[in-house]
Each structure stands twice: as C-alpha cells, then as structure tokens.
N, CA, C, O and CB atoms as a CASP TS submission, in Angstrom:
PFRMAT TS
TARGET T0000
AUTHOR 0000-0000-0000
METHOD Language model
MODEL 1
PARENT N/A
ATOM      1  N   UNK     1      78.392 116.735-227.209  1.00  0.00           N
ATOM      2  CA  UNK     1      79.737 116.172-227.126  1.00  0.00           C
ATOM      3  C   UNK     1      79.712 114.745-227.675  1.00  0.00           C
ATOM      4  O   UNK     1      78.871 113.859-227.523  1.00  0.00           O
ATOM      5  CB  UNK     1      80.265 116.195-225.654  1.00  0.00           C
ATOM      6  N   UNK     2      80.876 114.764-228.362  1.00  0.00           N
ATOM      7  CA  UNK     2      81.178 113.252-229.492  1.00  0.00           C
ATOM      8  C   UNK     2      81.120 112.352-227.688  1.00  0.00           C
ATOM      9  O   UNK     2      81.278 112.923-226.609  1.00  0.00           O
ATOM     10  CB  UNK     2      83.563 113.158-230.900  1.00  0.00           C
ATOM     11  N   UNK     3      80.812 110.656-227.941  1.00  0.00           N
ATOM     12  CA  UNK     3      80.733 109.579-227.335  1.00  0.00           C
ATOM     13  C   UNK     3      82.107 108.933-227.526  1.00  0.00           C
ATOM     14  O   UNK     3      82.576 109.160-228.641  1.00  0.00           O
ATOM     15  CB  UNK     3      79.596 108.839-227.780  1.00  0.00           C
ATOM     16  N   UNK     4      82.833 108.224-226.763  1.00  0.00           N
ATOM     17  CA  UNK     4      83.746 107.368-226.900  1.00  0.00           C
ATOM     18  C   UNK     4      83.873 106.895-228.197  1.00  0.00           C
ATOM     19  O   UNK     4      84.811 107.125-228.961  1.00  0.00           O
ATOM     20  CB  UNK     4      83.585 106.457-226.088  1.00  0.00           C
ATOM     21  N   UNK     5      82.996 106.299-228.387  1.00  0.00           N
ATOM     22  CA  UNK     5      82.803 105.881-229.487  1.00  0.00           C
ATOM     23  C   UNK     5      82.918 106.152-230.748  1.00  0.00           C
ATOM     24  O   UNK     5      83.500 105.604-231.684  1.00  0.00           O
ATOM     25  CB  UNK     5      82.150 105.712-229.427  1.00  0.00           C
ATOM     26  N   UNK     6      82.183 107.214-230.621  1.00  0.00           N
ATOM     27  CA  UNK     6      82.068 108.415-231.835  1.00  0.00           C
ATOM     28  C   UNK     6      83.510 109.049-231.921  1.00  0.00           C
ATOM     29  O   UNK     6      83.929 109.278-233.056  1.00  0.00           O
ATOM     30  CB  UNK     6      80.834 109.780-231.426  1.00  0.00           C
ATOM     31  N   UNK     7      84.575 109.459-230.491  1.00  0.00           N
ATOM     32  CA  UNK     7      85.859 109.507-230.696  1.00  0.00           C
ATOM     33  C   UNK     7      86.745 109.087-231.283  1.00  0.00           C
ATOM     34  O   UNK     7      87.522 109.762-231.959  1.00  0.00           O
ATOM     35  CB  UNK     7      86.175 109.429-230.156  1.00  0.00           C
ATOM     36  N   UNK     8      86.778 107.949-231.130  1.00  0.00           N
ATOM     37  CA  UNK     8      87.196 106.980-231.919  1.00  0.00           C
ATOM     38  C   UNK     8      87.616 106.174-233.172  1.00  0.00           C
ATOM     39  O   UNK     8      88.560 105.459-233.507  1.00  0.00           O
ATOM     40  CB  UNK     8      86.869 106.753-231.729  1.00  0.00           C
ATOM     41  N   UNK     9      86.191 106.741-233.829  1.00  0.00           N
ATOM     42  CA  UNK     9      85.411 106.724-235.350  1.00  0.00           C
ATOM     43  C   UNK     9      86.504 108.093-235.511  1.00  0.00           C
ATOM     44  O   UNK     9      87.273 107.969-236.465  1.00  0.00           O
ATOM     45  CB  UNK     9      83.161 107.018-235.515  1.00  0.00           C
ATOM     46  N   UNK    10      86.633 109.124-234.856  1.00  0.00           N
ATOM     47  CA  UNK    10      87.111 110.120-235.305  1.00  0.00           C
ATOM     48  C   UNK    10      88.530 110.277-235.127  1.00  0.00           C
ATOM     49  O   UNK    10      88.901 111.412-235.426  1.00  0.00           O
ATOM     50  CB  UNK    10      86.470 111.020-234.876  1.00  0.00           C
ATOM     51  N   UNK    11      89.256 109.663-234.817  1.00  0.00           N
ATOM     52  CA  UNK    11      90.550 109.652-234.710  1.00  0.00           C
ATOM     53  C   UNK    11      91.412 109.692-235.508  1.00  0.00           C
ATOM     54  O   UNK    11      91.496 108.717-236.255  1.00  0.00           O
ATOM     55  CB  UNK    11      90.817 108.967-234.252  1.00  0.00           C
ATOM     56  N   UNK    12      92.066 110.441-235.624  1.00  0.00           N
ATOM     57  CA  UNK    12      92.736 111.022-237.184  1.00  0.00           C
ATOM     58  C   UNK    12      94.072 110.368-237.918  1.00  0.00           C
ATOM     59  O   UNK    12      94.638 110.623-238.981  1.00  0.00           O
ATOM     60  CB  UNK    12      93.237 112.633-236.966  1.00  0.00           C
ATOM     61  N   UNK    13      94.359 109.226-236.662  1.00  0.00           N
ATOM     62  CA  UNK    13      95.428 108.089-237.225  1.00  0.00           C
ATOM     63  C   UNK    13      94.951 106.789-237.931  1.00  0.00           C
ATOM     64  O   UNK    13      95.646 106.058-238.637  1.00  0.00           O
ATOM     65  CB  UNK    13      96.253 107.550-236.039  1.00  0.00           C
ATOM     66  N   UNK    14      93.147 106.573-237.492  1.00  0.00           N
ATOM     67  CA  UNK    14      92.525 106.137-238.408  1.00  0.00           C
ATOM     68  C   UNK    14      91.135 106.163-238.991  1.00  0.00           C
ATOM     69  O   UNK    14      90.562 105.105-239.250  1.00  0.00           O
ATOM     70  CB  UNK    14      92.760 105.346-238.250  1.00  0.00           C
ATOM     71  N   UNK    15      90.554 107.377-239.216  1.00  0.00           N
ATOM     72  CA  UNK    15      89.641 107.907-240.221  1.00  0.00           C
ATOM     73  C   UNK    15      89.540 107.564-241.460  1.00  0.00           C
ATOM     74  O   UNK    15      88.492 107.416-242.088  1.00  0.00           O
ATOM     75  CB  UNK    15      89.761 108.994-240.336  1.00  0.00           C
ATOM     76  N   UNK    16      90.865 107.399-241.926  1.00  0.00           N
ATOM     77  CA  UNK    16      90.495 106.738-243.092  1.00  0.00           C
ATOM     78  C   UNK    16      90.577 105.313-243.387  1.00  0.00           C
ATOM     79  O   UNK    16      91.028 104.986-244.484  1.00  0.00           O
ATOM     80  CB  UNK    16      91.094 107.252-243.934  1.00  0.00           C
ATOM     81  N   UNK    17      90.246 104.523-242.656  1.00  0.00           N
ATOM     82  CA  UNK    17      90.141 102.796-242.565  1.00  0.00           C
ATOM     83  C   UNK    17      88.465 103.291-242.531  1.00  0.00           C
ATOM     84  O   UNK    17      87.742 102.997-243.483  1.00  0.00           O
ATOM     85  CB  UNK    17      91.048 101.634-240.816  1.00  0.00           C
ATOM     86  N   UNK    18      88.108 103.806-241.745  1.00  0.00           N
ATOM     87  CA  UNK    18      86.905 104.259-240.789  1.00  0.00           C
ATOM     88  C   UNK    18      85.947 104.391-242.097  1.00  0.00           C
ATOM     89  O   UNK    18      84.970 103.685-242.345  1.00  0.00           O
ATOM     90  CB  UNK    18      87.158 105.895-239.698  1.00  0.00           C
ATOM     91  N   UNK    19      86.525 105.601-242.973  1.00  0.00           N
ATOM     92  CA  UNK    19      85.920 105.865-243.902  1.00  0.00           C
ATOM     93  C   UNK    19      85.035 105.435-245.305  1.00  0.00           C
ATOM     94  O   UNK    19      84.019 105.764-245.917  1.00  0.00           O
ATOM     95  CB  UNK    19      86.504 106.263-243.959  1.00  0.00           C
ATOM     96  N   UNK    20      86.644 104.046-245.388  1.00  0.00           N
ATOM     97  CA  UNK    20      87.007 103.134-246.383  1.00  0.00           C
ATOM     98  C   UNK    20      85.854 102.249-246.297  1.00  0.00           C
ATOM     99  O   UNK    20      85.181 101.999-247.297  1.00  0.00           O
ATOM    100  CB  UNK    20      88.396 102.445-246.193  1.00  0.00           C
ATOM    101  N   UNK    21      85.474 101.536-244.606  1.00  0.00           N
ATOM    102  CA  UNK    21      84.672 100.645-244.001  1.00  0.00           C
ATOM    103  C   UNK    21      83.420 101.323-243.793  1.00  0.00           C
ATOM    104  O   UNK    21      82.684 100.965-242.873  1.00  0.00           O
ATOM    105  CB  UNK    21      85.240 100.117-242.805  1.00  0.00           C
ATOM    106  N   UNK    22      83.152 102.144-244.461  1.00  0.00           N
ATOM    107  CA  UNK    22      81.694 102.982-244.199  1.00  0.00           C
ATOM    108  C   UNK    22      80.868 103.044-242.836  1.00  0.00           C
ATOM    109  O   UNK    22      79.690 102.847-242.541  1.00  0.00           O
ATOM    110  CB  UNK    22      80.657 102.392-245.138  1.00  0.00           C
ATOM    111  N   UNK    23      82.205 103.465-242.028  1.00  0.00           N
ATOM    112  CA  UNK    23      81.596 103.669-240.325  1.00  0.00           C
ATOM    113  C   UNK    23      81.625 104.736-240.223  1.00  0.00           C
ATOM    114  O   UNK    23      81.106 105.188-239.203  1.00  0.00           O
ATOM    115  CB  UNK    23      82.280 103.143-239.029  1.00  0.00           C
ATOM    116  N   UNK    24      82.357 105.890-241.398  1.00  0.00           N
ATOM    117  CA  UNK    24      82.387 107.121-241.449  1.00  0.00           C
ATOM    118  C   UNK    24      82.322 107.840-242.582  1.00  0.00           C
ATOM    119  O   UNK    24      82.701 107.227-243.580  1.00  0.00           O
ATOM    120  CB  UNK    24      83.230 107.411-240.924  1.00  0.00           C
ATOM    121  N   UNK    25      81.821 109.379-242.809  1.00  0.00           N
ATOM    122  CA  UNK    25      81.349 109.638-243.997  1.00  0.00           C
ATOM    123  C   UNK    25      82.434 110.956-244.189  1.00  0.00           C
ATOM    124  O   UNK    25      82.277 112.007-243.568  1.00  0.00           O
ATOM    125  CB  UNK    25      79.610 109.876-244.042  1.00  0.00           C
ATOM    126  N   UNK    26      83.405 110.756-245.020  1.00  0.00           N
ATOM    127  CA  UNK    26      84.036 111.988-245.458  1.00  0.00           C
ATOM    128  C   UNK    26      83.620 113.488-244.907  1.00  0.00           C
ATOM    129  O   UNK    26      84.406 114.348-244.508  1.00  0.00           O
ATOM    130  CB  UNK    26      83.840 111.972-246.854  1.00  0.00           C
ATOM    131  N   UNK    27      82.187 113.580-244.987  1.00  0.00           N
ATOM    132  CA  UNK    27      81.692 115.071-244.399  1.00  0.00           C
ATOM    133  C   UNK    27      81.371 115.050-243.055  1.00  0.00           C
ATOM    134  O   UNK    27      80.931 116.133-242.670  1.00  0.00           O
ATOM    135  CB  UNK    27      80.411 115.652-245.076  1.00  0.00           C
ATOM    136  N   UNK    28      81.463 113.870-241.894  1.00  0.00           N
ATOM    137  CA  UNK    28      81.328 113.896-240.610  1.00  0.00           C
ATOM    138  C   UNK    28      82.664 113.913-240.593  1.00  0.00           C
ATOM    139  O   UNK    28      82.897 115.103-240.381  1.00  0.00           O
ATOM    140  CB  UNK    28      80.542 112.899-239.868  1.00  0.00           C
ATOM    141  N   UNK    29      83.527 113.455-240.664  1.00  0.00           N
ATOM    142  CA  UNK    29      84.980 113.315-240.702  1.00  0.00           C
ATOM    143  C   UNK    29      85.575 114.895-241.009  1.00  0.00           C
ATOM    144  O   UNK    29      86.399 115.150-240.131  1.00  0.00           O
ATOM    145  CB  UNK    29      85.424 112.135-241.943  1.00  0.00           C
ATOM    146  N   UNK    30      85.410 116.180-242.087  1.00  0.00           N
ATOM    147  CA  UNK    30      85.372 117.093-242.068  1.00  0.00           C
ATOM    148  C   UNK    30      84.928 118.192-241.279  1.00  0.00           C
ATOM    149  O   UNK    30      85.556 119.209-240.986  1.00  0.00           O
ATOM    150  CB  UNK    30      85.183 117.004-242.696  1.00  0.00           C
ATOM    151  N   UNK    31      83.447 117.772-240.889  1.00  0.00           N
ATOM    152  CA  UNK    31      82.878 118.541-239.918  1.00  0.00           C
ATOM    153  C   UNK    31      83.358 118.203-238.432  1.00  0.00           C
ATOM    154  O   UNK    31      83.011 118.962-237.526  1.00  0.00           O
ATOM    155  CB  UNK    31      81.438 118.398-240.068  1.00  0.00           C
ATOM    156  N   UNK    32      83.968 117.335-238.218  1.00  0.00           N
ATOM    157  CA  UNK    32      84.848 117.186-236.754  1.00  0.00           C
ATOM    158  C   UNK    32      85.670 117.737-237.001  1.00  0.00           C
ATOM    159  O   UNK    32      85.694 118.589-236.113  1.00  0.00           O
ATOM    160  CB  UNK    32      85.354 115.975-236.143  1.00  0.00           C
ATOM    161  N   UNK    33      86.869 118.002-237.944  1.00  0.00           N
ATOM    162  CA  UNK    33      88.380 118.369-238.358  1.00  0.00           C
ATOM    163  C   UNK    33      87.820 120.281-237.929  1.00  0.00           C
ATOM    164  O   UNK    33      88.558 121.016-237.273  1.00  0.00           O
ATOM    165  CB  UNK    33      88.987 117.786-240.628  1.00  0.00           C
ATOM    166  N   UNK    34      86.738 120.642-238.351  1.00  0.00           N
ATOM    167  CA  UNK    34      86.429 121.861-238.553  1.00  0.00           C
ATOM    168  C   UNK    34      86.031 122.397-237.670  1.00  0.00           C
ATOM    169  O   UNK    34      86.206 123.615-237.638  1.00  0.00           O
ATOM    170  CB  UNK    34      85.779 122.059-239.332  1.00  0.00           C
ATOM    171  N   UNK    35      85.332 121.752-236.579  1.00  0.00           N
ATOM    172  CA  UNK    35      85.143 122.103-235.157  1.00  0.00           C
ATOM    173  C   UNK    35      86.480 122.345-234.035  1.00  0.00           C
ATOM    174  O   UNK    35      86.571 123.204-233.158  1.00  0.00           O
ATOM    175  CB  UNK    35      84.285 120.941-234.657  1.00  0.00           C
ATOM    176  N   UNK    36      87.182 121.566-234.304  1.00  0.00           N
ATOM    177  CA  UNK    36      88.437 121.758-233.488  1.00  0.00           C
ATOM    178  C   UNK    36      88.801 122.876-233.183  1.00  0.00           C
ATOM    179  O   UNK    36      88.710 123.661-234.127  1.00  0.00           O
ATOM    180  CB  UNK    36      89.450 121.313-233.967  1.00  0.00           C
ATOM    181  N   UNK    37      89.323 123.464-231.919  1.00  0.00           N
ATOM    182  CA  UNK    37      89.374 125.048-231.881  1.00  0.00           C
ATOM    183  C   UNK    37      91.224 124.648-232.457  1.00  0.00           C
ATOM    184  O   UNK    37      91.845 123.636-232.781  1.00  0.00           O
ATOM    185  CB  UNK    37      88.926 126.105-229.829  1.00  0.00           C
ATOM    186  N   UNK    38      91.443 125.773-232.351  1.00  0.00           N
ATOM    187  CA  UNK    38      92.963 126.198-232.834  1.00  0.00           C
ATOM    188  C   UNK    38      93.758 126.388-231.175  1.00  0.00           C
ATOM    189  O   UNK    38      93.474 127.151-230.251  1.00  0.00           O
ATOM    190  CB  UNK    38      92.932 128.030-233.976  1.00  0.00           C
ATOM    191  N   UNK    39      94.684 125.489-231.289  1.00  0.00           N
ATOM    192  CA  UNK    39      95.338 125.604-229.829  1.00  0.00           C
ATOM    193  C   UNK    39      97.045 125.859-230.275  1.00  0.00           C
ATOM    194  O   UNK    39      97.988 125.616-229.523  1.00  0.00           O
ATOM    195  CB  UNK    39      95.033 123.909-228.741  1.00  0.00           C
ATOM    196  N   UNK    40      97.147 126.363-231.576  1.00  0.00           N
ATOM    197  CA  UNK    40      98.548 126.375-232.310  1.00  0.00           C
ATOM    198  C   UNK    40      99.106 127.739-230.342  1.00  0.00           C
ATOM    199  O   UNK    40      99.389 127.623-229.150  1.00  0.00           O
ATOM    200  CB  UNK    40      98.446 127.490-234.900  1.00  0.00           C
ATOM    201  N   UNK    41      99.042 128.069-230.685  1.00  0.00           N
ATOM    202  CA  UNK    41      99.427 129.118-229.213  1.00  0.00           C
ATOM    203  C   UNK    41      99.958 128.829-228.196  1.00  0.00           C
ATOM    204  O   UNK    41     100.923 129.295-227.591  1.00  0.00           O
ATOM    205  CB  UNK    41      98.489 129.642-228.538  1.00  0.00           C
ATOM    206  N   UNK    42      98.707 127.340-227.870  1.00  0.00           N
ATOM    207  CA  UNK    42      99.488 126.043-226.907  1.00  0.00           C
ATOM    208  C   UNK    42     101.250 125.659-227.051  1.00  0.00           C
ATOM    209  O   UNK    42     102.058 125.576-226.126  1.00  0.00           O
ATOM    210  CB  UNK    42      98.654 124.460-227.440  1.00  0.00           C
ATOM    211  N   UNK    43     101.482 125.479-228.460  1.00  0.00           N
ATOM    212  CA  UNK    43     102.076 124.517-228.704  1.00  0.00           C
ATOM    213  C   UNK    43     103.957 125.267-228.222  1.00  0.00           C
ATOM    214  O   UNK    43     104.344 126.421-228.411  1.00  0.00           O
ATOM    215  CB  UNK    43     101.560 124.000-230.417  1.00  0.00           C
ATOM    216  N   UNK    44     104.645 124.241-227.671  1.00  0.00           N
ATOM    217  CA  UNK    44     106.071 124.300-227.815  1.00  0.00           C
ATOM    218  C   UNK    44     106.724 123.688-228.983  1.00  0.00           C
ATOM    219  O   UNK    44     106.574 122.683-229.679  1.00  0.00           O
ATOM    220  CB  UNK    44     106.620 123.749-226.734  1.00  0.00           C
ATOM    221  N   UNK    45     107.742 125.003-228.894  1.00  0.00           N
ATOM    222  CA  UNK    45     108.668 124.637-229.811  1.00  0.00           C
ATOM    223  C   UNK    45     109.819 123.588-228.891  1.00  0.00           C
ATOM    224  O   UNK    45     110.148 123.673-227.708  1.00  0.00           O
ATOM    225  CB  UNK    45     109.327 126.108-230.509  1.00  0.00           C
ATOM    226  N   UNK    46     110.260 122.590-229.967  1.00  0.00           N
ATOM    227  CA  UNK    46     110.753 121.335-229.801  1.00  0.00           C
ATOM    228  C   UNK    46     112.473 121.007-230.792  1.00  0.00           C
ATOM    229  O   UNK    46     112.446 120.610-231.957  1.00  0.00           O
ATOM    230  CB  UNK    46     109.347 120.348-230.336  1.00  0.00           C
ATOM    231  N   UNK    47     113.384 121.190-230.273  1.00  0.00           N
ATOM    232  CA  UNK    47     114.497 121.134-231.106  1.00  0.00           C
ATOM    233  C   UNK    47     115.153 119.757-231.382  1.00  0.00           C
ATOM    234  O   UNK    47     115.722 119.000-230.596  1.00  0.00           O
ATOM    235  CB  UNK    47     115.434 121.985-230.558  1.00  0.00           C
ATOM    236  N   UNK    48     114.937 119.646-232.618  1.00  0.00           N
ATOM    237  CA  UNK    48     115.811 118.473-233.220  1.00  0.00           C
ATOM    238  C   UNK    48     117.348 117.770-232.391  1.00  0.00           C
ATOM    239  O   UNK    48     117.572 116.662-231.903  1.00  0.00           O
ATOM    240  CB  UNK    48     116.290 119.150-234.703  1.00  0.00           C
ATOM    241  N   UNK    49     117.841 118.504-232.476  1.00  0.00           N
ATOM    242  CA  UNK    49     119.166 118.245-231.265  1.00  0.00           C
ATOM    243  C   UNK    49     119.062 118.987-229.949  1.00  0.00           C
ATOM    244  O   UNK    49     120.120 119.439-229.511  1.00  0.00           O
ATOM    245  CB  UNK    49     120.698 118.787-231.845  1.00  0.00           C
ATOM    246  N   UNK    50     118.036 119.172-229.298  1.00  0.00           N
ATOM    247  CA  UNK    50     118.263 119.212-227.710  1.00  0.00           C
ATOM    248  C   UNK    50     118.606 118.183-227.215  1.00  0.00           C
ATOM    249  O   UNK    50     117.845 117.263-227.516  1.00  0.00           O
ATOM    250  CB  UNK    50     117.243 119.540-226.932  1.00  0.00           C
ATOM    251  N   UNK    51     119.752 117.789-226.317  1.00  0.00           N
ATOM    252  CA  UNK    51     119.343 116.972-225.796  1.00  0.00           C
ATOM    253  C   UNK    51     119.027 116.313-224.729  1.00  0.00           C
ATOM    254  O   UNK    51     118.555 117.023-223.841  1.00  0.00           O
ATOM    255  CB  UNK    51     119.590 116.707-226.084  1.00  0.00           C
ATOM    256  N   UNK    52     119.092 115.515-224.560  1.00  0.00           N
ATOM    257  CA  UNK    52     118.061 114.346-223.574  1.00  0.00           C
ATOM    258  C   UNK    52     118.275 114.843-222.169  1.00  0.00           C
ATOM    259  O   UNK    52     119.474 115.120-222.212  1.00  0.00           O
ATOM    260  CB  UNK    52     118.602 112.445-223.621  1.00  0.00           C
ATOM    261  N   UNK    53     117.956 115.069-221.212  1.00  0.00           N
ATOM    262  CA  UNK    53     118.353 115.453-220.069  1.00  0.00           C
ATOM    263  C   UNK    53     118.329 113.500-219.332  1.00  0.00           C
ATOM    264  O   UNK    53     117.427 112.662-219.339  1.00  0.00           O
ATOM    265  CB  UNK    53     117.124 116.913-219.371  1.00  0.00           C
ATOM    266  N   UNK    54     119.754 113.451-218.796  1.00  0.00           N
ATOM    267  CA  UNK    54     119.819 111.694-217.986  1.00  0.00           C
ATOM    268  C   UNK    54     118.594 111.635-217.192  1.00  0.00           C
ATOM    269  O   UNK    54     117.949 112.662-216.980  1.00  0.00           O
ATOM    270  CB  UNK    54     121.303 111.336-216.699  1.00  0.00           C
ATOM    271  N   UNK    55     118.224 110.465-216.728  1.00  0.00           N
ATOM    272  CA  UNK    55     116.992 109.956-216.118  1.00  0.00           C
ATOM    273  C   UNK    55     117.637 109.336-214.812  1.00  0.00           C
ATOM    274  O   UNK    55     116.761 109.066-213.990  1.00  0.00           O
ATOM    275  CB  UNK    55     116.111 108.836-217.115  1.00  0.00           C
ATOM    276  N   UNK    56     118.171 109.210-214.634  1.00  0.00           N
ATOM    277  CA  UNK    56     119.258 108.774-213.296  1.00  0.00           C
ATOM    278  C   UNK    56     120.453 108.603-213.644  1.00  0.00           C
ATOM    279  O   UNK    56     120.951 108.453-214.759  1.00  0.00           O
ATOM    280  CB  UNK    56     119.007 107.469-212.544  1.00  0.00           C
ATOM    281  N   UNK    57     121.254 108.656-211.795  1.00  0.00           N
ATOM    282  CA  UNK    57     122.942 108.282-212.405  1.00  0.00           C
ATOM    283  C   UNK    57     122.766 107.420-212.748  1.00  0.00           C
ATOM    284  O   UNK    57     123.696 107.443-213.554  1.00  0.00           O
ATOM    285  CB  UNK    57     124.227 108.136-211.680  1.00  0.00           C
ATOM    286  N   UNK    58     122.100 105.995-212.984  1.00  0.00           N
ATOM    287  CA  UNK    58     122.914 104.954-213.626  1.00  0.00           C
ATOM    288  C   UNK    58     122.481 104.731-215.092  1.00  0.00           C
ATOM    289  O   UNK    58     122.633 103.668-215.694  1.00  0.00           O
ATOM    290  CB  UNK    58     122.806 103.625-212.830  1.00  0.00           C
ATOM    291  N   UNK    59     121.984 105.729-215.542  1.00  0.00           N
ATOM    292  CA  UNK    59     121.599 106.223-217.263  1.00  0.00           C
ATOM    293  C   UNK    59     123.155 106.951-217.250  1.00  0.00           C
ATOM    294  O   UNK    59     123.906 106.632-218.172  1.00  0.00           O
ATOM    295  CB  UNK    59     119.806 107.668-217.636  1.00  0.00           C
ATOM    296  N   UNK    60     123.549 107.722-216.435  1.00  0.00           N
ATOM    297  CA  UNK    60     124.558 108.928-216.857  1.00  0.00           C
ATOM    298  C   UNK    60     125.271 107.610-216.540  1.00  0.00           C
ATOM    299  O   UNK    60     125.041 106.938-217.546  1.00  0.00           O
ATOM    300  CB  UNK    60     124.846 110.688-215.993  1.00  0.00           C
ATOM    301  N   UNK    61     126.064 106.803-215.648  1.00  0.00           N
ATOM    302  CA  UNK    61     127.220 105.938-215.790  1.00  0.00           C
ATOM    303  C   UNK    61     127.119 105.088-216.827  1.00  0.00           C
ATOM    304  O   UNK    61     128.243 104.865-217.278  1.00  0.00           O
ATOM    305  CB  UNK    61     127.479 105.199-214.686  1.00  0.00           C
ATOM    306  N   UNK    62     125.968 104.310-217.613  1.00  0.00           N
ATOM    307  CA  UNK    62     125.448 103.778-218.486  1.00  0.00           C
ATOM    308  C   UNK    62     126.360 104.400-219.927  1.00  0.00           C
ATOM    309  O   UNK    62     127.131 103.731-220.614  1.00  0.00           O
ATOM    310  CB  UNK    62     123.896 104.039-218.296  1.00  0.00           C
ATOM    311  N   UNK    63     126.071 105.580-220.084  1.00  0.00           N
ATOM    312  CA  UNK    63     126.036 106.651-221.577  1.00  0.00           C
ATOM    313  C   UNK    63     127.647 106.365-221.004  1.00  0.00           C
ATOM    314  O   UNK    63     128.348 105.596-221.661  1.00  0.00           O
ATOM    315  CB  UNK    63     125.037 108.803-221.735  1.00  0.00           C
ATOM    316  N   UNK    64     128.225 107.037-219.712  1.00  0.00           N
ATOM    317  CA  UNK    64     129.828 107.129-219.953  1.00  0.00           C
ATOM    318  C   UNK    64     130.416 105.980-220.176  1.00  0.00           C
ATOM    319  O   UNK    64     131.485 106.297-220.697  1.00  0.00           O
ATOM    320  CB  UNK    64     130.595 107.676-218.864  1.00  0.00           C
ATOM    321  N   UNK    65     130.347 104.244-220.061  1.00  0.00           N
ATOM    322  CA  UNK    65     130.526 103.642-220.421  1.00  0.00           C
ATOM    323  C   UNK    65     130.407 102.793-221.869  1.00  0.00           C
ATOM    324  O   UNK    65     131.170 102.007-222.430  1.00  0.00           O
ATOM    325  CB  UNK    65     130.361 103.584-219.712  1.00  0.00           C
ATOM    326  N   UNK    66     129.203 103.284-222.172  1.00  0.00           N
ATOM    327  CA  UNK    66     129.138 103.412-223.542  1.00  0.00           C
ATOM    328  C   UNK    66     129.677 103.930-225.107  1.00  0.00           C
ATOM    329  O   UNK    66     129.651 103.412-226.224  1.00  0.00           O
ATOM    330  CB  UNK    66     128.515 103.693-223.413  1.00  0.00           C
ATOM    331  N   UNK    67     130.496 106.082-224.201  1.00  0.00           N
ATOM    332  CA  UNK    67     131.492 106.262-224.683  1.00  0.00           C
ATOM    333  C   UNK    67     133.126 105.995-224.924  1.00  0.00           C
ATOM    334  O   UNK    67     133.922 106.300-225.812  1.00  0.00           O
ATOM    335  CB  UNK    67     131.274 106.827-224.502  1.00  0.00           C
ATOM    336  N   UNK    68     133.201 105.269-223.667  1.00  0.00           N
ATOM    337  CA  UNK    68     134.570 104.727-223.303  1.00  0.00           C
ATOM    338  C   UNK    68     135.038 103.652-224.451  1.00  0.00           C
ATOM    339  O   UNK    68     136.127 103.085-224.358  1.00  0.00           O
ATOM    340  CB  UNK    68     134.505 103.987-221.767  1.00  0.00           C
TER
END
C-alpha cells in the first residue's frame, strides 16, 4: 500500500506538476492510474437542475425574500 506520501505524489489534480518536477515518473503515475479498481457501479447519477433541497427555514424565508 502507497504511503501518504506516495498518495500524494499521486494525486491526479496534481501529477502533472509532480511529473514536470521529477518527483514522479510518467510510468509510476500510469501504473497507479492502472491499478485502480473500477467503482463506475458505485457511482450516482447527478442532475444538472435538481434542485437544492433548503437547509433550514431561515434559508427557505431567505430564498422567499429574495424572490419578492
């Protein structure tokens, strides 16, 4: 199992700074991407316009004053 550390290095929002800075090598960076199991099955579907369910009444008196 990857180290904090090694997580890190692998993190896919920045791998490629990682890469750029030779803390990481294109083919460790691949061979992590490739290990990942597939959790697509997991995943929910998410609708563009659902919306928001209020967070308290004073979000819902908030929004009606807002429309007024």
């Amino acid at each position: 199992m990857a180290t904090q550390r090694d997580m890190h290095l692998l993190d896919n929002r920045i791998a490629e700074r990682n890469i750029r800075k030779g803390l990481l090598t294109q083919k460790e960076f691949d061979k992590h991407i490739k290990g990942l199991p597939d959790v697509a099955d997991k995943a929910e579907l998410i609708s563009e316009h659902q919306p928001l369910e209020p967070h308290s009444e004073a979000d819902e008196a908030q929004d009606e004053e807002t429309d007024a």
